[in-house]
N, CA, C and O atoms as a Maestro MAE file, in Angstrom:
{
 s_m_m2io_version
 :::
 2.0.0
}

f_m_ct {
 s_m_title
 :::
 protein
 m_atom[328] {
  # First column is atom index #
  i_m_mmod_type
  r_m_x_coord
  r_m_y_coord
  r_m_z_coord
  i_m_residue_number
  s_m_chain_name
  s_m_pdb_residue_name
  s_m_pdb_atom_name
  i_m_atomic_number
  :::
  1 25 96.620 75.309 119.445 1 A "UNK " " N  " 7
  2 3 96.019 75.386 118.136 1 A "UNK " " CA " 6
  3 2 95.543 76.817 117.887 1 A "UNK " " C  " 6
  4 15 95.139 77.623 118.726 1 A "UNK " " O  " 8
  5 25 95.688 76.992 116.397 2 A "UNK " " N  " 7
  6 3 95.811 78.801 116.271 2 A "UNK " " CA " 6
  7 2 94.520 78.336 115.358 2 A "UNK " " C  " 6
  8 15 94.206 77.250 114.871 2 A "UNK " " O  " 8
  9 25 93.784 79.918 115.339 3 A "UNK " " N  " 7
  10 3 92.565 80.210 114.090 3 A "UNK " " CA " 6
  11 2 93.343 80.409 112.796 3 A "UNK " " C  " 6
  12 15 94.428 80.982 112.691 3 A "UNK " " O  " 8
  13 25 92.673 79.886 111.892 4 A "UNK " " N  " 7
  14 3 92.998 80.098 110.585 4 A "UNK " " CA " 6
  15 2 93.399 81.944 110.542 4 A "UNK " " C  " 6
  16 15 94.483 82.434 110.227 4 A "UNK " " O  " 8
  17 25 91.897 82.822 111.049 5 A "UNK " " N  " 7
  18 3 91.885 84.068 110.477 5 A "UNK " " CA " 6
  19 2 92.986 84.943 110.697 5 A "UNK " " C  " 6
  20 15 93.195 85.842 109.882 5 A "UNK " " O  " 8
  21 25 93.873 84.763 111.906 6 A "UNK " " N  " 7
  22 3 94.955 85.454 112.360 6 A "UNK " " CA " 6
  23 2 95.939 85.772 111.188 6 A "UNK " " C  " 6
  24 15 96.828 86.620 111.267 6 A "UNK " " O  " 8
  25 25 95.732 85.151 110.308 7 A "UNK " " N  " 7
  26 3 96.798 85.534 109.194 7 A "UNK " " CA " 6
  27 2 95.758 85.990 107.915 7 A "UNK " " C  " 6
  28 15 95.983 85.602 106.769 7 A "UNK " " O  " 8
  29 25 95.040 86.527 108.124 8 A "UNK " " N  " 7
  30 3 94.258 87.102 107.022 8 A "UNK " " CA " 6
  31 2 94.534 88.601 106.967 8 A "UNK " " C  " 6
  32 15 94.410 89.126 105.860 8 A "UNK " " O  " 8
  33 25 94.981 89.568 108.268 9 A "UNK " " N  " 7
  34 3 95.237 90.589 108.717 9 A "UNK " " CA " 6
  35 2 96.697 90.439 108.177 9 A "UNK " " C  " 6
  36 15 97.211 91.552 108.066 9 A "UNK " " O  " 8
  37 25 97.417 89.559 107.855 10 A "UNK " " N  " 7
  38 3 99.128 89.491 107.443 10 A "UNK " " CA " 6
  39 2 99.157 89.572 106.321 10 A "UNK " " C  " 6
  40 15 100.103 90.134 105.769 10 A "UNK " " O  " 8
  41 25 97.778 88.853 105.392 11 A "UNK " " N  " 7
  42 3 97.841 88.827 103.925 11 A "UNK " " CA " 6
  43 2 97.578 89.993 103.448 11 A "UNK " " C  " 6
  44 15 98.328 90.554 102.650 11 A "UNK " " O  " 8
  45 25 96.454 90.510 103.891 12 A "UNK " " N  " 7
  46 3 96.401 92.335 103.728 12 A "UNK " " CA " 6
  47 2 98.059 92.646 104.089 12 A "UNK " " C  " 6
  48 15 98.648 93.211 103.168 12 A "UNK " " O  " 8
  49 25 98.362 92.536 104.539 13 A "UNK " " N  " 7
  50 3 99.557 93.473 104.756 13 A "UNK " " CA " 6
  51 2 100.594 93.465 103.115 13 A "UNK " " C  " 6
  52 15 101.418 94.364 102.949 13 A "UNK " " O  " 8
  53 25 100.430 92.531 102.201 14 A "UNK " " N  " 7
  54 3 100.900 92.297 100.878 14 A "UNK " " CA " 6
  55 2 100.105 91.888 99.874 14 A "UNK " " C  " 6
  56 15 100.491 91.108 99.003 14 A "UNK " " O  " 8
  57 25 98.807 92.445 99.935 15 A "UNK " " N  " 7
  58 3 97.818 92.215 98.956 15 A "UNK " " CA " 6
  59 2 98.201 93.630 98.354 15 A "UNK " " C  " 6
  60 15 98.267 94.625 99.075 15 A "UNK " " O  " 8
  61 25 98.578 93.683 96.297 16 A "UNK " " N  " 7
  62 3 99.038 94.598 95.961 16 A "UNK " " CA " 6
  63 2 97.670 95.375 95.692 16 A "UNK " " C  " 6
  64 15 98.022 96.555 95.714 16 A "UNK " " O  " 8
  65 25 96.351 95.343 95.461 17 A "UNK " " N  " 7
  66 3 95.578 95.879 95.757 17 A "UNK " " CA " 6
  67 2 94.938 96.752 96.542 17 A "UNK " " C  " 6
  68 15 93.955 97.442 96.270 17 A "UNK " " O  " 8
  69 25 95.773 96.656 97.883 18 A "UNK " " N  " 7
  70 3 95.554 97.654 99.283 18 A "UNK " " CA " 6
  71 2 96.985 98.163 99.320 18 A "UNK " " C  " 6
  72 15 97.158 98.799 100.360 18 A "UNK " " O  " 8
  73 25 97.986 98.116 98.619 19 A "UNK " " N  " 7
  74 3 98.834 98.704 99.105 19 A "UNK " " CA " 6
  75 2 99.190 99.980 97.957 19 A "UNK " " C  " 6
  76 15 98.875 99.948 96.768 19 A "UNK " " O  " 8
  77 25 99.740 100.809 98.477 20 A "UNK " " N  " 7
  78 3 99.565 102.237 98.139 20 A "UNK " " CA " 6
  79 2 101.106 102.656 97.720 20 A "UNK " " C  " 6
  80 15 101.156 103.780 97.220 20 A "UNK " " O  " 8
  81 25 102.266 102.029 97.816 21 A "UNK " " N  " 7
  82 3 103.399 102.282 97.283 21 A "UNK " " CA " 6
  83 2 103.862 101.432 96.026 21 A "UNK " " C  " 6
  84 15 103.061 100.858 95.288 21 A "UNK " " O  " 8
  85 25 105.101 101.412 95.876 22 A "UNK " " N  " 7
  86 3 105.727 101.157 94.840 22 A "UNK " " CA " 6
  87 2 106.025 99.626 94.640 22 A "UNK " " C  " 6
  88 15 107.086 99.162 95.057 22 A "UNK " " O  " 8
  89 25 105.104 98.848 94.011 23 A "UNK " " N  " 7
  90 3 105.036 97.608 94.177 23 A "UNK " " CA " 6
  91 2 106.533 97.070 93.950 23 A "UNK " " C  " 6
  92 15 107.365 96.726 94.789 23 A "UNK " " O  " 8
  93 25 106.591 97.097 92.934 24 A "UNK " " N  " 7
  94 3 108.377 96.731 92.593 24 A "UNK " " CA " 6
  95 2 109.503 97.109 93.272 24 A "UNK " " C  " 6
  96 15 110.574 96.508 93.346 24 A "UNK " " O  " 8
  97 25 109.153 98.235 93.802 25 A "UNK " " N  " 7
  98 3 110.302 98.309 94.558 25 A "UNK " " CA " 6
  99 2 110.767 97.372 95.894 25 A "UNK " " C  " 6
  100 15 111.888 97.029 96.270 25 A "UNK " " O  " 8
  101 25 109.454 97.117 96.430 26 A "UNK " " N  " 7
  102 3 109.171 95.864 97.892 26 A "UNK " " CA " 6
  103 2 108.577 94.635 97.424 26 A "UNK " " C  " 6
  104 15 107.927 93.919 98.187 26 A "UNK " " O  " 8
  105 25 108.783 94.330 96.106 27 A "UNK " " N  " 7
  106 3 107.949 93.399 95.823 27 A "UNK " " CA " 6
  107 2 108.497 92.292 96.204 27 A "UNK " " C  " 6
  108 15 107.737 91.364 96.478 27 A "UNK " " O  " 8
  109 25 110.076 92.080 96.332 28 A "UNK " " N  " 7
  110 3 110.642 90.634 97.090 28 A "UNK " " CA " 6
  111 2 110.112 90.607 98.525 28 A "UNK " " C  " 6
  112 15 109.596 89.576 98.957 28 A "UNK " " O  " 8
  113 25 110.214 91.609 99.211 29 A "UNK " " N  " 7
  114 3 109.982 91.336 100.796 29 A "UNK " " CA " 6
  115 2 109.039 91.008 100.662 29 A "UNK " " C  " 6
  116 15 108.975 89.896 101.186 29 A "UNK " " O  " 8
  117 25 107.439 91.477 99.936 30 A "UNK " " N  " 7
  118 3 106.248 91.045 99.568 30 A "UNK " " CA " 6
  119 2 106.379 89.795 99.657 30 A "UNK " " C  " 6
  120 15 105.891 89.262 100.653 30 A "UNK " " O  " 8
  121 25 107.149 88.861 98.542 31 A "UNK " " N  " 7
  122 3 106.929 87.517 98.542 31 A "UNK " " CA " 6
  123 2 107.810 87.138 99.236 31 A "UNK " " C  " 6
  124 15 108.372 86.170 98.721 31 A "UNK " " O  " 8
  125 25 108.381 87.537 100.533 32 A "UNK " " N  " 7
  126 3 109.053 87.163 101.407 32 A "UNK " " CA " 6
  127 2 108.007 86.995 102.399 32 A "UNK " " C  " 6
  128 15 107.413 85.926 102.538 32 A "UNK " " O  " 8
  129 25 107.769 88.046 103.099 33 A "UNK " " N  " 7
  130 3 106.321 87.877 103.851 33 A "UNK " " CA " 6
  131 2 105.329 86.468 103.766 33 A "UNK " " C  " 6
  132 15 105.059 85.706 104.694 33 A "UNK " " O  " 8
  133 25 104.893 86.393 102.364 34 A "UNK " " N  " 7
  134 3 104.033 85.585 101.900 34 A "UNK " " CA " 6
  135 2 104.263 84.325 102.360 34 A "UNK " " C  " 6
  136 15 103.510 83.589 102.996 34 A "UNK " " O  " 8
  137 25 105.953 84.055 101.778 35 A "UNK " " N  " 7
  138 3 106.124 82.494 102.054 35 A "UNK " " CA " 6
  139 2 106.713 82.510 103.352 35 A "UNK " " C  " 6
  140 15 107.254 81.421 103.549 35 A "UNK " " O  " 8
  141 25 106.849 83.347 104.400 36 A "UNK " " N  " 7
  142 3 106.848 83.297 105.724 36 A "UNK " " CA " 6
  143 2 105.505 82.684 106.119 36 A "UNK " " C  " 6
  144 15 105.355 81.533 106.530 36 A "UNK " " O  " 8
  145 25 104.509 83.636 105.935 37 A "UNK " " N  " 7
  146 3 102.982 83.167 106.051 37 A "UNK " " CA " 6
  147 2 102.434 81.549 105.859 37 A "UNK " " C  " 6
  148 15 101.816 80.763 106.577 37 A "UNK " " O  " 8
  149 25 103.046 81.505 104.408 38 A "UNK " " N  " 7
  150 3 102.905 80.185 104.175 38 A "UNK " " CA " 6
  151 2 103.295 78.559 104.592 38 A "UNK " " C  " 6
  152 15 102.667 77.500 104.619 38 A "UNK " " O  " 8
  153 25 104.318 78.873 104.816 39 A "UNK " " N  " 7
  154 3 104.884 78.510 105.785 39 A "UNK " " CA " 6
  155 2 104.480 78.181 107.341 39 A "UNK " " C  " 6
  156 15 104.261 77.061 107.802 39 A "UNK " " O  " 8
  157 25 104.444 79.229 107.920 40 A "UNK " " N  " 7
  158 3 103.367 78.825 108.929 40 A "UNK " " CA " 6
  159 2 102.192 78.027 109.352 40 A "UNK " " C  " 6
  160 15 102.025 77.168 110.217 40 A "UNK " " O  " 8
  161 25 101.229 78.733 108.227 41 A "UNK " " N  " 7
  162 3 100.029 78.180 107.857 41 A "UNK " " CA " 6
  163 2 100.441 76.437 107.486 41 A "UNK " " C  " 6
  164 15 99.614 75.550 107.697 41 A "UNK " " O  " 8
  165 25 101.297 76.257 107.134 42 A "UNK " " N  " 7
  166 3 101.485 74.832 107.052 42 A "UNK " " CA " 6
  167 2 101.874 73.811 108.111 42 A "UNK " " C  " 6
  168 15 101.951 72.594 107.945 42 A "UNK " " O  " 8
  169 25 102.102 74.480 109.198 43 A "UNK " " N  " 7
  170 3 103.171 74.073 110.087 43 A "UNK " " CA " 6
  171 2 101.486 74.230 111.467 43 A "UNK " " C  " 6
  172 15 101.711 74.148 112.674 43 A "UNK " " O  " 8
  173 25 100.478 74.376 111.098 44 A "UNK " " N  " 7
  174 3 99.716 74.913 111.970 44 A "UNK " " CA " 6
  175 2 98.728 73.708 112.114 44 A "UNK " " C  " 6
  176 15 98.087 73.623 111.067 44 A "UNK " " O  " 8
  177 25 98.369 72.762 112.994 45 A "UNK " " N  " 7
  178 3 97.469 72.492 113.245 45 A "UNK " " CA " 6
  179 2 96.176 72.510 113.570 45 A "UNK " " C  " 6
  180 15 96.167 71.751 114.539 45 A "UNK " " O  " 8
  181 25 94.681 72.997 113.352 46 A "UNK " " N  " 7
  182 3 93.433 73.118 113.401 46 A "UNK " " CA " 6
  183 2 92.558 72.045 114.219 46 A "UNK " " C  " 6
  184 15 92.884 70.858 114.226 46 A "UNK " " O  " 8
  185 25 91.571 72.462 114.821 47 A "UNK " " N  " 7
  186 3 90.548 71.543 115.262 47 A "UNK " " CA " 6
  187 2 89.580 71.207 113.782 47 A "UNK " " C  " 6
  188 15 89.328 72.033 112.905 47 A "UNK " " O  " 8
  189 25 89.125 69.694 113.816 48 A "UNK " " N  " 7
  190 3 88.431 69.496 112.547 48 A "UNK " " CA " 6
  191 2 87.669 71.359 112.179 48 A "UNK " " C  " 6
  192 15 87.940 72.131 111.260 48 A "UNK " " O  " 8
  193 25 86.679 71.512 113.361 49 A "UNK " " N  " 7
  194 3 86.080 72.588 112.642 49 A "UNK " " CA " 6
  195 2 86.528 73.700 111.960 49 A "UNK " " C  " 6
  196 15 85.840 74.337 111.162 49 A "UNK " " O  " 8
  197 25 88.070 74.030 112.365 50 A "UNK " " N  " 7
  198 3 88.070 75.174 111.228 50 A "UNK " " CA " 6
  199 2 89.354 74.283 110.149 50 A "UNK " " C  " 6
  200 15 90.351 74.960 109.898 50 A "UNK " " O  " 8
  201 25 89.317 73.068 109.649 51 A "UNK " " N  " 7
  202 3 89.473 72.764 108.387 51 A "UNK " " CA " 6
  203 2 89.583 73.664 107.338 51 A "UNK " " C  " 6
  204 15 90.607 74.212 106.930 51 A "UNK " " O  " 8
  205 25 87.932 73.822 106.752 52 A "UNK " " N  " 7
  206 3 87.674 74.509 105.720 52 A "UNK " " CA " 6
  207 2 88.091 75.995 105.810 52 A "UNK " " C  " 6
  208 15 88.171 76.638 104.763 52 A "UNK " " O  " 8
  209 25 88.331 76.514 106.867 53 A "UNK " " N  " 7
  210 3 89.088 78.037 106.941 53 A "UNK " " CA " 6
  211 2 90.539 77.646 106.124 53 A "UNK " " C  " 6
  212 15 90.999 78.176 105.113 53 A "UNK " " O  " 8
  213 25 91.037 76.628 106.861 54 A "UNK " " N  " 7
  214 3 92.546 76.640 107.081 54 A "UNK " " CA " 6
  215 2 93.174 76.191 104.943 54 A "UNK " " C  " 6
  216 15 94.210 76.470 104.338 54 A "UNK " " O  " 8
  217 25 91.761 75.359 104.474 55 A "UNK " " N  " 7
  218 3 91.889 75.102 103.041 55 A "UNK " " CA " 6
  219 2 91.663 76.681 102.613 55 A "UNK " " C  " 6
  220 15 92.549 77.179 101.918 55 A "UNK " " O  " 8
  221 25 90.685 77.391 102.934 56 A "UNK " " N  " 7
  222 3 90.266 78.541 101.953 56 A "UNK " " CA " 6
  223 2 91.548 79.570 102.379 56 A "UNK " " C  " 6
  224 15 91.827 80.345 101.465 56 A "UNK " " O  " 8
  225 25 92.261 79.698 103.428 57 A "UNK " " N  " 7
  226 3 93.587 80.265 103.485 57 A "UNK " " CA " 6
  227 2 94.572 80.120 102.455 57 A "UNK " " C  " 6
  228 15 95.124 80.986 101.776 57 A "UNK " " O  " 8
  229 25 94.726 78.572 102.458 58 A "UNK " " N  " 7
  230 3 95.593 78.661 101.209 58 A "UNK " " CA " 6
  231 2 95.382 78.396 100.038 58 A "UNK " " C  " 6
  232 15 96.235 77.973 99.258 58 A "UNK " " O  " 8
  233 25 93.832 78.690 99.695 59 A "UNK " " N  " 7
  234 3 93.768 79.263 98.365 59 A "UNK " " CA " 6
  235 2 93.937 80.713 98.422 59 A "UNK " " C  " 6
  236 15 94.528 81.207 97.461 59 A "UNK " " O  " 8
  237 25 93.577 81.424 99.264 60 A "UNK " " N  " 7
  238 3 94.090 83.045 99.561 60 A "UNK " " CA " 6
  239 2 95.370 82.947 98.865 60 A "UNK " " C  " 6
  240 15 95.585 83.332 97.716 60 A "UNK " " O  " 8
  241 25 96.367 82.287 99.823 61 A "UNK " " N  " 7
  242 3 97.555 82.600 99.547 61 A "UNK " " CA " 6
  243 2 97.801 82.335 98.307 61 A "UNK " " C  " 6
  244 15 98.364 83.159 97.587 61 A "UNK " " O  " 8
  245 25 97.498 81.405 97.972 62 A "UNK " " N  " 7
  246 3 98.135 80.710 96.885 62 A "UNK " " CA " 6
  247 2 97.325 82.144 95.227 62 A "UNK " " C  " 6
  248 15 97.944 82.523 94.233 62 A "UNK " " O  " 8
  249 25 96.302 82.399 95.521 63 A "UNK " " N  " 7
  250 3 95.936 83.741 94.853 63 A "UNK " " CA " 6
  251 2 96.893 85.111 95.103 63 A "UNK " " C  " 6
  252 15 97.369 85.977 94.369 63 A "UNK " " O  " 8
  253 25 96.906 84.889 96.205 64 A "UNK " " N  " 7
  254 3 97.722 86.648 96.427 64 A "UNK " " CA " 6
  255 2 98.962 85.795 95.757 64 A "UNK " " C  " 6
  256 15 99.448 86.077 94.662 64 A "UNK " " O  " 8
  257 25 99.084 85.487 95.994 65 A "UNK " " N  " 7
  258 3 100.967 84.742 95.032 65 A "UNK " " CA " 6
  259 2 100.397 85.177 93.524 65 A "UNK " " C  " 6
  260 15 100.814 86.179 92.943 65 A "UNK " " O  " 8
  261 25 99.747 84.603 93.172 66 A "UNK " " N  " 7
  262 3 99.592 84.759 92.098 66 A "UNK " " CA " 6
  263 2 99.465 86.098 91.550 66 A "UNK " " C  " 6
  264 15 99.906 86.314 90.421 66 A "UNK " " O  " 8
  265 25 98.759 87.275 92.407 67 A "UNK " " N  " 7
  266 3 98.439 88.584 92.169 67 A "UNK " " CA " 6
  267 2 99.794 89.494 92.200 67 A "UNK " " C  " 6
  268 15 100.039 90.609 91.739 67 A "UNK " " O  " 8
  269 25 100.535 88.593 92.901 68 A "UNK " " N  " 7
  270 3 101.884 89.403 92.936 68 A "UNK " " CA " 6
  271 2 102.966 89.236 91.847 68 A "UNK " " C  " 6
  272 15 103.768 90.015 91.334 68 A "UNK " " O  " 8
  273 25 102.635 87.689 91.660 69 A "UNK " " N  " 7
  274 3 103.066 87.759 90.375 69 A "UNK " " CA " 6
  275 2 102.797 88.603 89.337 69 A "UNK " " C  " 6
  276 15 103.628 89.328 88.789 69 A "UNK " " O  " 8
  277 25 101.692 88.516 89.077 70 A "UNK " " N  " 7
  278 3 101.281 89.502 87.808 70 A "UNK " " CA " 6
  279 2 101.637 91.106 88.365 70 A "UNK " " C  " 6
  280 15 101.475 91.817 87.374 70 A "UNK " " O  " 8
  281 25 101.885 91.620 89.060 71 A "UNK " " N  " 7
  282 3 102.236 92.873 89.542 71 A "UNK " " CA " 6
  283 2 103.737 93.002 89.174 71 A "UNK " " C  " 6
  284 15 104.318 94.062 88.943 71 A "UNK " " O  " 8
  285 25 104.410 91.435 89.152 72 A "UNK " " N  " 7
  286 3 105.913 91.635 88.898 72 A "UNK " " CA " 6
  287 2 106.046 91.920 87.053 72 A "UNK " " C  " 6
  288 15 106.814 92.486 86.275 72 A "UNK " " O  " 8
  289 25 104.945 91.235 87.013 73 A "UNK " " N  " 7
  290 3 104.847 91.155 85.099 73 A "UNK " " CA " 6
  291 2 104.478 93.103 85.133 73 A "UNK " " C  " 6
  292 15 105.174 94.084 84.868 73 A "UNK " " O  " 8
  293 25 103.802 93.018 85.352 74 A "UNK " " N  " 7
  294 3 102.798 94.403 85.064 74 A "UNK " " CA " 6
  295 2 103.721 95.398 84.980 74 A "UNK " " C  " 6
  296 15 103.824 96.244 84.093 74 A "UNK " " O  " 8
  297 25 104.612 95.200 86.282 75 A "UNK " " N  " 7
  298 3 105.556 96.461 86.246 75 A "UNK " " CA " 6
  299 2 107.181 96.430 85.162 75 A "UNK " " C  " 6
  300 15 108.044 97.307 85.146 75 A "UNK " " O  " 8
  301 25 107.165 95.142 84.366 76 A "UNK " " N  " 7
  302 3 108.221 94.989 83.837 76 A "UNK " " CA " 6
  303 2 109.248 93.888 84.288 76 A "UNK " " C  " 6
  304 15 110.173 93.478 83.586 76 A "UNK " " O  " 8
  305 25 108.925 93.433 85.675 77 A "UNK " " N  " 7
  306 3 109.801 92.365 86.526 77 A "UNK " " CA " 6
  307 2 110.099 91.069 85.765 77 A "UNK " " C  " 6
  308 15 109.268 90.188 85.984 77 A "UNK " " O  " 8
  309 25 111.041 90.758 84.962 78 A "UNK " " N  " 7
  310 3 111.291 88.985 84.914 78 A "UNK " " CA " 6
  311 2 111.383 88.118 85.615 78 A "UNK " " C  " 6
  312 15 111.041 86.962 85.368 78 A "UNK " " O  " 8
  313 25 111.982 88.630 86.868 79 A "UNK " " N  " 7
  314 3 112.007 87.431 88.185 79 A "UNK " " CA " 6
  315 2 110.463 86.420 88.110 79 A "UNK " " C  " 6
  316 15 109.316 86.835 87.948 79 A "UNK " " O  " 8
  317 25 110.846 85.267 88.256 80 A "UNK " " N  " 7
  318 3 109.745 84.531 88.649 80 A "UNK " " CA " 6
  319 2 109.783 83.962 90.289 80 A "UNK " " C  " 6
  320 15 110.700 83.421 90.908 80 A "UNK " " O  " 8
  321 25 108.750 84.231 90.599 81 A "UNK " " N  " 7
  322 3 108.375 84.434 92.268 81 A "UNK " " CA " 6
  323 2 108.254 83.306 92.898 81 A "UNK " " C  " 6
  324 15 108.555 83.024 94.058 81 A "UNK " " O  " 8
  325 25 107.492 82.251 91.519 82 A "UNK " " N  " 7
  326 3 107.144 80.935 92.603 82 A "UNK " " CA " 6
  327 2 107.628 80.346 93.177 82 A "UNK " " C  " 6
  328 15 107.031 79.490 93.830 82 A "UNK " " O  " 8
  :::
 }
 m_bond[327] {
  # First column is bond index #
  i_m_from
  i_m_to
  i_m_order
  :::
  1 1 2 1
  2 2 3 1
  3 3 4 2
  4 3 5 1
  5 5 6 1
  6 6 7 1
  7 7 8 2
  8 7 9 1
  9 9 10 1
  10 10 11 1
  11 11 12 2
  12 11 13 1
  13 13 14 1
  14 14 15 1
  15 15 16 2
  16 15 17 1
  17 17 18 1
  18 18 19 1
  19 19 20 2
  20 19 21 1
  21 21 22 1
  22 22 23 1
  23 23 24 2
  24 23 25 1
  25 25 26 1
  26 26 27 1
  27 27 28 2
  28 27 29 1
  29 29 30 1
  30 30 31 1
  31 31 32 2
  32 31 33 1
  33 33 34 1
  34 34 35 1
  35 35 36 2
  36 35 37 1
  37 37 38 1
  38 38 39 1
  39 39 40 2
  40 39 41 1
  41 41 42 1
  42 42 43 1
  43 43 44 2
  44 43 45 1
  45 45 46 1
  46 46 47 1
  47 47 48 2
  48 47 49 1
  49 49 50 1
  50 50 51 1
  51 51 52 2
  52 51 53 1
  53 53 54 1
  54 54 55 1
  55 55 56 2
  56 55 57 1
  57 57 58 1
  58 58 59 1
  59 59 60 2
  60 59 61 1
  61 61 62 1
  62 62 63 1
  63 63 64 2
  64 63 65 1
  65 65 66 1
  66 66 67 1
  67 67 68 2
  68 67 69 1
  69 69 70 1
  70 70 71 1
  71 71 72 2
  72 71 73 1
  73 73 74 1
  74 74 75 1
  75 75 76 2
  76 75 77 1
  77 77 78 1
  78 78 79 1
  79 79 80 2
  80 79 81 1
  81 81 82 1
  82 82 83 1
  83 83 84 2
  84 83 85 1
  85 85 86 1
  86 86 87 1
  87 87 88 2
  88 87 89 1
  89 89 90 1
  90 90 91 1
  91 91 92 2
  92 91 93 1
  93 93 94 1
  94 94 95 1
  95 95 96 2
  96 95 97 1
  97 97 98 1
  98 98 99 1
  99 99 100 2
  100 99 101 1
  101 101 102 1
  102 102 103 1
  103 103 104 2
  104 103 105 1
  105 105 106 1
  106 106 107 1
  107 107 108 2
  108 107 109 1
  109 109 110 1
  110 110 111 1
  111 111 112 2
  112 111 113 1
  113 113 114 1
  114 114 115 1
  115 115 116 2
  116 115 117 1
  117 117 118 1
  118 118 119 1
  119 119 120 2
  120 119 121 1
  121 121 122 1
  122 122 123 1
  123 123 124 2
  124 123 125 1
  125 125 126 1
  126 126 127 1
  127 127 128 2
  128 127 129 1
  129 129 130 1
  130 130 131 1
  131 131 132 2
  132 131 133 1
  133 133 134 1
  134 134 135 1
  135 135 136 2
  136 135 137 1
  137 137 138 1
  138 138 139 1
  139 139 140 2
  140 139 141 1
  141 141 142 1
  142 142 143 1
  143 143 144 2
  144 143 145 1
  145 145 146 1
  146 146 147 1
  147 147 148 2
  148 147 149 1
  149 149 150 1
  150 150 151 1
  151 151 152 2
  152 151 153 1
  153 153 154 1
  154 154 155 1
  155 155 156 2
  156 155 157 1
  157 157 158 1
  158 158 159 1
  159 159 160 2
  160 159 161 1
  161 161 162 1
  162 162 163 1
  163 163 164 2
  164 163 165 1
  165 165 166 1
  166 166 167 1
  167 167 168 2
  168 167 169 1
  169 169 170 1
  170 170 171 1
  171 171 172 2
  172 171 173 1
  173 173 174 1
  174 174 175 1
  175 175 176 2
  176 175 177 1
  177 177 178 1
  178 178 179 1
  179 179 180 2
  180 179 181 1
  181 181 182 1
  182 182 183 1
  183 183 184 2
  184 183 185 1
  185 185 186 1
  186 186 187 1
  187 187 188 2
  188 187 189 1
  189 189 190 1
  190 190 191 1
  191 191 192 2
  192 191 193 1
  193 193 194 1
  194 194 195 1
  195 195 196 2
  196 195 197 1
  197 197 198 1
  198 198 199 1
  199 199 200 2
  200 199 201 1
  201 201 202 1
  202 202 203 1
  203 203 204 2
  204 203 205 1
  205 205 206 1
  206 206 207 1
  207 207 208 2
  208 207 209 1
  209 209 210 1
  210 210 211 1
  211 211 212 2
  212 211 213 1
  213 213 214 1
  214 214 215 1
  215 215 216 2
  216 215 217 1
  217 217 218 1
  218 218 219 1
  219 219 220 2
  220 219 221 1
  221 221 222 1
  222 222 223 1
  223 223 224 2
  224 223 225 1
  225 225 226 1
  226 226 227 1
  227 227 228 2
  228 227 229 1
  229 229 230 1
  230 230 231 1
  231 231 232 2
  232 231 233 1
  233 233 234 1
  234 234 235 1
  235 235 236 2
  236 235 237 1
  237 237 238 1
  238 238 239 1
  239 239 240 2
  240 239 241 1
  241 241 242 1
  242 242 243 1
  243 243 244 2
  244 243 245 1
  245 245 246 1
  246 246 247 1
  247 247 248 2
  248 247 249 1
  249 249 250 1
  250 250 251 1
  251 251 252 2
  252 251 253 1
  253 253 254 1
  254 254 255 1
  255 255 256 2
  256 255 257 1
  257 257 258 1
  258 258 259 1
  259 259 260 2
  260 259 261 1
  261 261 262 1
  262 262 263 1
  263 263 264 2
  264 263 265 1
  265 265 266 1
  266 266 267 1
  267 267 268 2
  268 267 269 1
  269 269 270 1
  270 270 271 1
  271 271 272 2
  272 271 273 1
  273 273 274 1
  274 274 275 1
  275 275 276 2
  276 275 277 1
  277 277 278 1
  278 278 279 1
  279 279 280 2
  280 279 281 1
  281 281 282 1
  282 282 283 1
  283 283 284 2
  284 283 285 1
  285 285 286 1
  286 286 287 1
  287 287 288 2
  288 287 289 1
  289 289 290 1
  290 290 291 1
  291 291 292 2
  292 291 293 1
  293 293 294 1
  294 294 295 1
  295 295 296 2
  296 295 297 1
  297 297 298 1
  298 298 299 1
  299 299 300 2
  300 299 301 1
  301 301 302 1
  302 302 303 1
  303 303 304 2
  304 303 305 1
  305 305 306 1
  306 306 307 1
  307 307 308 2
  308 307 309 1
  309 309 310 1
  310 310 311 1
  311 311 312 2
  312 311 313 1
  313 313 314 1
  314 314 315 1
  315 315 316 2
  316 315 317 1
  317 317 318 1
  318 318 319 1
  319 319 320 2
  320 319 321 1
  321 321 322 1
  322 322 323 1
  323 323 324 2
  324 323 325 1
  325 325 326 1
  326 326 327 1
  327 327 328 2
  :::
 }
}
């Protein structure tokens, strides 16, 4: 059984807010990453106590999805991500 937080250090890694290059240009691998992550995180079993980590994870995710979306809008992107 894994900690929720281990993938909080992965979500930074595609939060367009911390990242410093050209969103559009990496923005698929971005949401490639993500639903790798997500993925996981689903596939992960928890001890009752970190539950509520493992829910507030994927509202993370399910936000950074969303933030990336609007980054695809922002920059002109039609693709839809979800």
């Amino acid at each position: 059984m894994a900690s929720p937080f281990k993938w909080y250090k992965k979500l930074a890694e595609v939060d367009p807010e911390l990242l410093q290059d050209d969103m559009a240009a990496h923005l698929d691998e971005y949401i490639t990453q993500l639903n790798r992550i997500e993925v996981q995180v689903s596939q992960t079993s928890v001890p009752l106590s970190f539950s509520n980590e493992l829910y507030h994870l994927r509202l993370h995710i399910e936000m950074l999805r969303n933030k990336l979306v609007q980054a695809a809008s922002d920059s002109g992107s039609s693709d839809d991500f979800q």
